[in-house]
MIPA-738943 format. One line per 4 residues: number of its first residue (from 1); for each residue x, y, z of N, C-alpha, C, O. Coordinates in steps of 0.2 Angstrom, whole numbers. Atoms other than C-alpha are relative to their C-alpha. Layout:
MIPA-738943
NUM	X/Y/Z/X/Y/Z/X/Y/Z/X/Y/Z | ...
This chain:
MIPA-738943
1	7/-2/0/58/449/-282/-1/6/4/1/6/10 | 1/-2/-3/52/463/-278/-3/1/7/-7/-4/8 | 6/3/-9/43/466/-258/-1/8/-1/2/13/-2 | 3/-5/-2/31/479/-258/0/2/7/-1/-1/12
5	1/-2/-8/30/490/-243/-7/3/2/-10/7/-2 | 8/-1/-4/15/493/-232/1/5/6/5/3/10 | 0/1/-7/10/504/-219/-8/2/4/-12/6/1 | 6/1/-2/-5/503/-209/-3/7/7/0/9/11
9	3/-7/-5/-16/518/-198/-6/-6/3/-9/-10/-1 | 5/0/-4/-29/513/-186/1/1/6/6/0/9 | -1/0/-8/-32/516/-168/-1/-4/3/1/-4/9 | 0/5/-5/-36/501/-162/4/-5/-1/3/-9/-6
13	-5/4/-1/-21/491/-158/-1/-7/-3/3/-9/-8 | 1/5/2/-29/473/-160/1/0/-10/4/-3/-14 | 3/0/10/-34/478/-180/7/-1/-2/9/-6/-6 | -5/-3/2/-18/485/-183/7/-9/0/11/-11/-4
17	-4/7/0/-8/466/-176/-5/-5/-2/-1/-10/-3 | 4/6/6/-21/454/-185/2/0/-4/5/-5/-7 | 0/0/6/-19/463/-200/7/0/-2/8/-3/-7 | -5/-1/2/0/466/-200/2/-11/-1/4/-15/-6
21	0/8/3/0/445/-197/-3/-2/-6/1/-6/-9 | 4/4/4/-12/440/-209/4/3/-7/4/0/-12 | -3/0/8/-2/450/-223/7/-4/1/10/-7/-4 | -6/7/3/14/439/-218/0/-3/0/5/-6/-1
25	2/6/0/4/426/-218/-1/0/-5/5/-2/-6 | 3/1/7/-2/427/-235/6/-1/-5/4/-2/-11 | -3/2/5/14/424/-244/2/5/-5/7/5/-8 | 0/-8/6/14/439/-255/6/3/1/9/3/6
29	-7/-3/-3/28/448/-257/-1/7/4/1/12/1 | 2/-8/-4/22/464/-245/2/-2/7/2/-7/10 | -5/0/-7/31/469/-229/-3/9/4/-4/15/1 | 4/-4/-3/23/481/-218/7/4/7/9/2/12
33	-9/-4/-3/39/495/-213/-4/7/5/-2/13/5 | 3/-8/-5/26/507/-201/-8/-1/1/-12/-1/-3 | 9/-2/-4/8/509/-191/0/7/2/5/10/2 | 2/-5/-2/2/522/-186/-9/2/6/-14/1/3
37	8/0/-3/-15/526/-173/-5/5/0/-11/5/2 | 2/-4/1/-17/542/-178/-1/2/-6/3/-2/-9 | -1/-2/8/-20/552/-197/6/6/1/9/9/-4 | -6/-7/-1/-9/567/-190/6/-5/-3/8/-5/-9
41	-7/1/2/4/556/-187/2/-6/-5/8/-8/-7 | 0/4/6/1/545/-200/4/5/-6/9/3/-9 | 1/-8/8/2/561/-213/11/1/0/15/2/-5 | -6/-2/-1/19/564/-206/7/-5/0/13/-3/-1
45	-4/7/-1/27/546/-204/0/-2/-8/5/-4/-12 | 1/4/7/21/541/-222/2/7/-5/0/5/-11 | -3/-3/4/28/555/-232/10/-2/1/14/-1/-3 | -8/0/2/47/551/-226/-1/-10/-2/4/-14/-4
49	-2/7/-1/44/532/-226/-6/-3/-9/-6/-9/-10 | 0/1/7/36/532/-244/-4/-7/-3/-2/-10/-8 | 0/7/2/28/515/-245/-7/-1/-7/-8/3/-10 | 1/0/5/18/508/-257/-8/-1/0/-13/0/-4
53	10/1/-4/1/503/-249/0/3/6/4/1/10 | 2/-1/-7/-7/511/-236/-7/-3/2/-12/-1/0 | 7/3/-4/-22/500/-226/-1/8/5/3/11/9 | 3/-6/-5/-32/515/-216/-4/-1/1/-9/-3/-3
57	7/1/-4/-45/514/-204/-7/7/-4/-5/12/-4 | 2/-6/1/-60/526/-211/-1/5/7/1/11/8 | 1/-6/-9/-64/535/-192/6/-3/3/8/-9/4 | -4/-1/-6/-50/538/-182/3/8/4/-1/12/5
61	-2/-8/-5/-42/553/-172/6/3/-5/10/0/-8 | -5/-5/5/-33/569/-181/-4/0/-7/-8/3/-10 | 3/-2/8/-37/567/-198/-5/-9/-1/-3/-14/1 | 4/7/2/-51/552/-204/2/-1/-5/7/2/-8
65	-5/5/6/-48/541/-219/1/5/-8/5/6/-12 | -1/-3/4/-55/554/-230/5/5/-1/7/8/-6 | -5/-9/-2/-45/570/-224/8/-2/-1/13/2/-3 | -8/3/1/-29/557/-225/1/0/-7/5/4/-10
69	-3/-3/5/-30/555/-241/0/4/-5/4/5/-9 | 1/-11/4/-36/574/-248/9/-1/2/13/-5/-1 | -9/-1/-6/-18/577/-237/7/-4/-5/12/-2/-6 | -4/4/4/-9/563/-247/2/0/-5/7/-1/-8
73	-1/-4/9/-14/569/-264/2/6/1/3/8/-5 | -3/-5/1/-9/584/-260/7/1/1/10/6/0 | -8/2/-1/8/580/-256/1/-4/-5/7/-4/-5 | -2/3/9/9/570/-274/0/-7/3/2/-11/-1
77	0/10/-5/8/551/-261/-3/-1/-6/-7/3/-7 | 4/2/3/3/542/-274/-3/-11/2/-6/-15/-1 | 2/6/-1/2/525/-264/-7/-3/1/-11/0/4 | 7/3/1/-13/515/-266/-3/-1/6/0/-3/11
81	4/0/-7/-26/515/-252/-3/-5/0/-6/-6/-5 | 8/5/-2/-38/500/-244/0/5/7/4/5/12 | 2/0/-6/-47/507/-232/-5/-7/5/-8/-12/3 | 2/6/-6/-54/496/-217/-4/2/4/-3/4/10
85	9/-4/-5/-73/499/-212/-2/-6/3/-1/-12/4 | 8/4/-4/-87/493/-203/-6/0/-4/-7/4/-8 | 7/-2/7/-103/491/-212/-5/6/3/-10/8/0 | 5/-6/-3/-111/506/-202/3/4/-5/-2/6/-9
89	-5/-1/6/-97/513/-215/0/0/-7/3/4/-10 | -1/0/5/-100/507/-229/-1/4/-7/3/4/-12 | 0/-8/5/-107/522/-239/7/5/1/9/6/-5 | -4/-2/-1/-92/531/-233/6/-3/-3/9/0/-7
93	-5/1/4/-80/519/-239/-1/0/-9/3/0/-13 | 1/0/6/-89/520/-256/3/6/-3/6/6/-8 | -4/-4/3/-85/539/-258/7/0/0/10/3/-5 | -8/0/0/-67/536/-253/2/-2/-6/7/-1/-9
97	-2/5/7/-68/523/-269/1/5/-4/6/5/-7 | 1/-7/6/-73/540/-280/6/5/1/9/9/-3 | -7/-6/2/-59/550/-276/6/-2/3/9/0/8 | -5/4/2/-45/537/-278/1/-3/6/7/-3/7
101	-2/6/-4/-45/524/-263/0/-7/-7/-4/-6/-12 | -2/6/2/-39/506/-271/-9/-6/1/-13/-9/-2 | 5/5/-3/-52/496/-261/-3/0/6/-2/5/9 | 1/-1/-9/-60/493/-244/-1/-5/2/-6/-7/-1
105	4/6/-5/-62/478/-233/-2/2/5/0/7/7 | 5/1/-5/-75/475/-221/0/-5/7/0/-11/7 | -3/2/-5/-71/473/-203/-5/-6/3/-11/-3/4 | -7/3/-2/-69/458/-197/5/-3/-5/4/-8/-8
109	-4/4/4/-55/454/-208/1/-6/0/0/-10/5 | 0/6/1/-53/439/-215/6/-2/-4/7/2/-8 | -7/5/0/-36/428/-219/-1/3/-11/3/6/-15 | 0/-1/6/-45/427/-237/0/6/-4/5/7/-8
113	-1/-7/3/-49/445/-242/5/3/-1/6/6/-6 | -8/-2/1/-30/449/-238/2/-1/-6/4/3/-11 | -4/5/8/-24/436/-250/-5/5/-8/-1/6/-12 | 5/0/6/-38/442/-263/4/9/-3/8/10/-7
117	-2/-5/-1/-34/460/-261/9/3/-2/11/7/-5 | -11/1/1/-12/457/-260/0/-1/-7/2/3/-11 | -2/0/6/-13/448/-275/-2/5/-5/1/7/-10 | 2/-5/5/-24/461/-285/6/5/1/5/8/-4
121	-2/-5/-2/-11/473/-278/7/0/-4/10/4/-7 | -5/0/4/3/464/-286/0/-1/-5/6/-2/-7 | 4/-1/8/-5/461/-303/1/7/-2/4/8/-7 | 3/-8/2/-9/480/-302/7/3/-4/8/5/-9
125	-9/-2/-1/12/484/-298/3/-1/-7/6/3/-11 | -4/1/5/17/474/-312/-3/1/-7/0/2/-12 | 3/-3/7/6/478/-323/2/7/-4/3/8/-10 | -2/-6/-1/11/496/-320/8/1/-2/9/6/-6
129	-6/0/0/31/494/-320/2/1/-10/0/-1/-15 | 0/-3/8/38/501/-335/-4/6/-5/-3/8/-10 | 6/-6/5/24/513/-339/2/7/1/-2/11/0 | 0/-8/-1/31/529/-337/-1/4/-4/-4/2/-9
133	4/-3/6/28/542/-348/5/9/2/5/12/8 | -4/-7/1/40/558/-354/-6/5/-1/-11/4/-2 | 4/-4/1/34/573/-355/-1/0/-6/-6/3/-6 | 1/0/7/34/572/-373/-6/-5/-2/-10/-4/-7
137	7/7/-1/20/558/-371/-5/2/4/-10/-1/4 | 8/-2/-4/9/567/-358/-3/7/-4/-9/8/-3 | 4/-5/3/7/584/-369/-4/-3/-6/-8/1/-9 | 4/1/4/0/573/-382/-8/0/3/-13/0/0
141	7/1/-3/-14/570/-368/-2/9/3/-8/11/3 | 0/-5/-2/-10/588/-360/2/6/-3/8/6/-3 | -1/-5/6/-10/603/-371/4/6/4/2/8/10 | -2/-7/-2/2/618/-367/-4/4/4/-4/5/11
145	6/-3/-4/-13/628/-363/-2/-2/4/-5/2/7 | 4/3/-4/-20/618/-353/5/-1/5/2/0/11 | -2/3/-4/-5/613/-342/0/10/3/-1/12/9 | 0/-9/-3/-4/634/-340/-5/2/4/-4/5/9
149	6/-1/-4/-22/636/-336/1/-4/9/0/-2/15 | 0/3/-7/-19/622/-323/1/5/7/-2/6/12 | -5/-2/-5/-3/630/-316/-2/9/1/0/12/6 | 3/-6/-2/-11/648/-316/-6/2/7/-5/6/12
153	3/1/-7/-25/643/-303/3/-5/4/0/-4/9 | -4/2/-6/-15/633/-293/4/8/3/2/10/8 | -1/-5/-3/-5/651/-291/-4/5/3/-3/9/8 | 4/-5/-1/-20/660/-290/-4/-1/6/-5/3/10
157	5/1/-6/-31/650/-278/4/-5/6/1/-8/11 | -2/2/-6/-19/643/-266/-1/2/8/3/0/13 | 5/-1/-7/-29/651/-251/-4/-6/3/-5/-9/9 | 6/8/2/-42/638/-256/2/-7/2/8/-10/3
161	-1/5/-1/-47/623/-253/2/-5/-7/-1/-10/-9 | -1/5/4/-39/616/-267/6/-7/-1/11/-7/3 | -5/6/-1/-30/599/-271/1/-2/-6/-1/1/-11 | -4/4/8/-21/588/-285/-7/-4/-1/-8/-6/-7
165	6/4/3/-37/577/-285/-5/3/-4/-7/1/-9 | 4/-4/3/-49/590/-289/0/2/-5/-5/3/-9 | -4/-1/7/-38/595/-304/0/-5/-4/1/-5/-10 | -3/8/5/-35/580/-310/-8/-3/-3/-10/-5/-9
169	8/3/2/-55/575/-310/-1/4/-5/-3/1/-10 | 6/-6/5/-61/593/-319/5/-1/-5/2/-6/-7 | -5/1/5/-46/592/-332/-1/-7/-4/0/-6/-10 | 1/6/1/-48/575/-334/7/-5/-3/9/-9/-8
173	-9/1/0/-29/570/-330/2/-6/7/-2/-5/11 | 1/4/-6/-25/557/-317/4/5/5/6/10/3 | -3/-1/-8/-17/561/-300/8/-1/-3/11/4/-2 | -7/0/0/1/555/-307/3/5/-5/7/9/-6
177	-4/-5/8/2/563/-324/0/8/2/5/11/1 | -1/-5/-4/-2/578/-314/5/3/4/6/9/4 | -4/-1/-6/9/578/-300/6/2/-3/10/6/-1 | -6/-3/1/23/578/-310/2/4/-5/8/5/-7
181	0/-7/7/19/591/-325/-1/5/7/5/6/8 | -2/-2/-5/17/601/-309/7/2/4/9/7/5 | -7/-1/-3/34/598/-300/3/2/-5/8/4/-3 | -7/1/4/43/598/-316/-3/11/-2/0/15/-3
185	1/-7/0/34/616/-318/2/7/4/5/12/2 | -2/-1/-7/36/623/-301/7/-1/2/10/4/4 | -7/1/-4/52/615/-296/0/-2/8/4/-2/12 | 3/2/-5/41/609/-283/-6/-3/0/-10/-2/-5
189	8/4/3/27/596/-279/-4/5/4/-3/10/8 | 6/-4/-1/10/603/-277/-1/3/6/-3/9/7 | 1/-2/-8/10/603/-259/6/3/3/5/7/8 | -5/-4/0/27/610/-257/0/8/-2/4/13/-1
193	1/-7/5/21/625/-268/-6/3/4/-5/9/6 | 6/-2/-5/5/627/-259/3/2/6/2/7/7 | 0/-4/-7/12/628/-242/8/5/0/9/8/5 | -6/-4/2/28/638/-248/-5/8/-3/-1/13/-3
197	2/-6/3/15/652/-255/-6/2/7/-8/7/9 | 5/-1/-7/3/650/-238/5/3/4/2/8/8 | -3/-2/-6/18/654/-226/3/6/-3/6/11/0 | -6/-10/4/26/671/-239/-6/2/3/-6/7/6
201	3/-7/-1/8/677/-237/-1/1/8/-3/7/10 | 3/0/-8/6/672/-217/7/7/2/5/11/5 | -4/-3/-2/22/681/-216/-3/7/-2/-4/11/3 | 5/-7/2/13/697/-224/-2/3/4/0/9/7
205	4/-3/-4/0/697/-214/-1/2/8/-4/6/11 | 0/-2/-7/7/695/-197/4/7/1/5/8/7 | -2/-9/1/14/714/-201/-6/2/3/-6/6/8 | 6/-4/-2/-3/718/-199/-4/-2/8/-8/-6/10
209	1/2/-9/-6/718/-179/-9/1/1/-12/-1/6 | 5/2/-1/-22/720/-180/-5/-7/-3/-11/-6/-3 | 1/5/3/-26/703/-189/1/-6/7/7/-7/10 | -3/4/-7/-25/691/-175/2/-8/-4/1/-9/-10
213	-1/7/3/-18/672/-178/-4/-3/-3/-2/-5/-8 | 5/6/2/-33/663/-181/-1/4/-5/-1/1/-10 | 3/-4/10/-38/675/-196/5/0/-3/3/-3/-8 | -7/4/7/-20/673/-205/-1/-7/-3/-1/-9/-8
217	-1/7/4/-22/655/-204/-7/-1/-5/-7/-5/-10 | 5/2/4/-40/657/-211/1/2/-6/-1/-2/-11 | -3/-1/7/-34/667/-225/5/1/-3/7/5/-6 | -4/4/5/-21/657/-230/0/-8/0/4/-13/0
221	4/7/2/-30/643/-232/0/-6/6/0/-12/5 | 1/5/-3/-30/634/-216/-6/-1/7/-6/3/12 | 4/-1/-3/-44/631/-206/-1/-3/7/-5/-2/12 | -2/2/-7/-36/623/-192/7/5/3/13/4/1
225	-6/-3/-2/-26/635/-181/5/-3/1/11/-1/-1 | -6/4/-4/-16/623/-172/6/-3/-7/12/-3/-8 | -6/2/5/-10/615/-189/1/4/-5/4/2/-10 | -3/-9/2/-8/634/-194/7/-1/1/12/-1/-2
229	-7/-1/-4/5/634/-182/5/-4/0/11/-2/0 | -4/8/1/13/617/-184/5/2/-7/10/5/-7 | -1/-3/8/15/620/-202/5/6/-2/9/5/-7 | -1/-5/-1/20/637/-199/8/0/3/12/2/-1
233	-7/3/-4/36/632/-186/3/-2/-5/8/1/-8 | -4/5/3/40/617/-196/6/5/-7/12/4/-8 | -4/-2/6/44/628/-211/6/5/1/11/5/-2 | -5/-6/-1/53/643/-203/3/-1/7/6/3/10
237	-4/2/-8/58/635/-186/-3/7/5/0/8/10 | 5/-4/-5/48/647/-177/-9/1/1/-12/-1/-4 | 8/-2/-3/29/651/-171/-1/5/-3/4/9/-4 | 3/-7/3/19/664/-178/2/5/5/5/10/4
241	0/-6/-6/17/673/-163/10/2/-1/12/6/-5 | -5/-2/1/36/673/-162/4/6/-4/8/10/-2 | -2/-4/5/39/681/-180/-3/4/2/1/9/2 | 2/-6/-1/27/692/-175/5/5/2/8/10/-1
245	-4/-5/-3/36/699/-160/7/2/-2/10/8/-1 | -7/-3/3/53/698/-168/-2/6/-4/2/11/-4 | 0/-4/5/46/708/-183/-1/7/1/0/11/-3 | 4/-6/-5/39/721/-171/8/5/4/8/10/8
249	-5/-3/-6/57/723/-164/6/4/-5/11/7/-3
């Protein structure tokens, strides 16, 4: 039998050990292989650990419930989300439903909503297994044209705020069928191609010395300096400023 993996984000400790028990309590086949208390490091932990559900807090510190998952669809994550509100909340979790959260429980958890929730989760799974679909079976949904148009503005507007959900809505394509007409176009997922064409142009830019950091990062699509620079290292194992001053030498 399969065991589904779990990993769970909130800040507040207690939540985080309730809920980790009450899913081993429920019997279900689901195992919970990571927490997390922040959405930063959440973002960072669940792309190498790949699991299958993620439970998330809506407010937390670094990125909140909705910014985690914009960030996860745009890395092609296609694990299923519940998040885990408050009733002050509840509007909030509603729109998360509209741009692909799974569900949401209503803090205090309760023993049953788990079970209710698990089980639908592995109805879902198995319902799901087996369905995949060649590319010969998605162009009857996705025209030539249409997959070019896609992949034309994803090269065009990757300054922008754009994401694989947004596409996936206006086109009227899901999130997975997308993802991987995408990679298999590219030779990269969306979000690999996005931040592969944001650091060639940051590189450009930082030639131009009178451009300061925070303006490369705003035009190349990031609106956060700090994870300008994060981002920026991670890729080329240096700092901007660094590149700069090497480039300069």
């Amino acid at each position: 039998m399969r065991v589904y993996r779990v990993y769970i984000v909130d800040d507040e400790g207690w939540i985080v050990i309730g809920l980790k028990k009450k899913i081993e309590k429920s019997g279900y086949p689901f195992k919970v292989i990571g927490t997390a208390n922040n959405g930063v490091t959440a973002l960072e932990e669940i792309e190498k650990a790949d699991p299958d559900v993620i439970f998330m807090d809506i407010r937390m510190p670094g990125y909140d419930g909705l910014e985690l998952l914009e960030h996860l669809h745009n890395q092609g994550n296609h694990a299923k989300v519940i998040y885990i509100s408050g009733y002050a909340e509840f509007a909030y979790a509603q729109r998360a439903l509209q741009i692909g959260a799974s569900d949401y429980i209503l803090k205090p958890i309760e023993q049953e909503k788990i079970n209710e929730i698990l089980e639908q989760l592995e109805n879902s799974f198995k319902s799901e297994s087996g369905a995949g679909y060649t590319r010969g079976e998605v162009e009857e949904e996705v025209s030539e044209g249409m997959l070019q148009k896609i992949i034309n503005e994803i090269k065009t507007r990757y300054t922008e705020n754009i994401s694989l959900s947004e596409l996936a809505e206006r086109y009227g394509i899901s999130i997975s069928y997308l993802s991987s007409l995408v990679k298999e176009e590219l030779n990269l997922s969306f979000s690999e191609y996005i931040t592969a064409k944001r650091i060639q142009k940051a590189k450009e830019l930082l030639e131009d010395e009178t451009l300061s950091i925070e303006q490369i990062a705003e035009q190349t699509g990031y609106n956060d300096y700090y994870y300008f620079t994060k981002v920026f290292k991670k890729t080329l194992g240096i700092s901007p400023s660094k590149y700069r001053k090497n480039y300069k030498k």
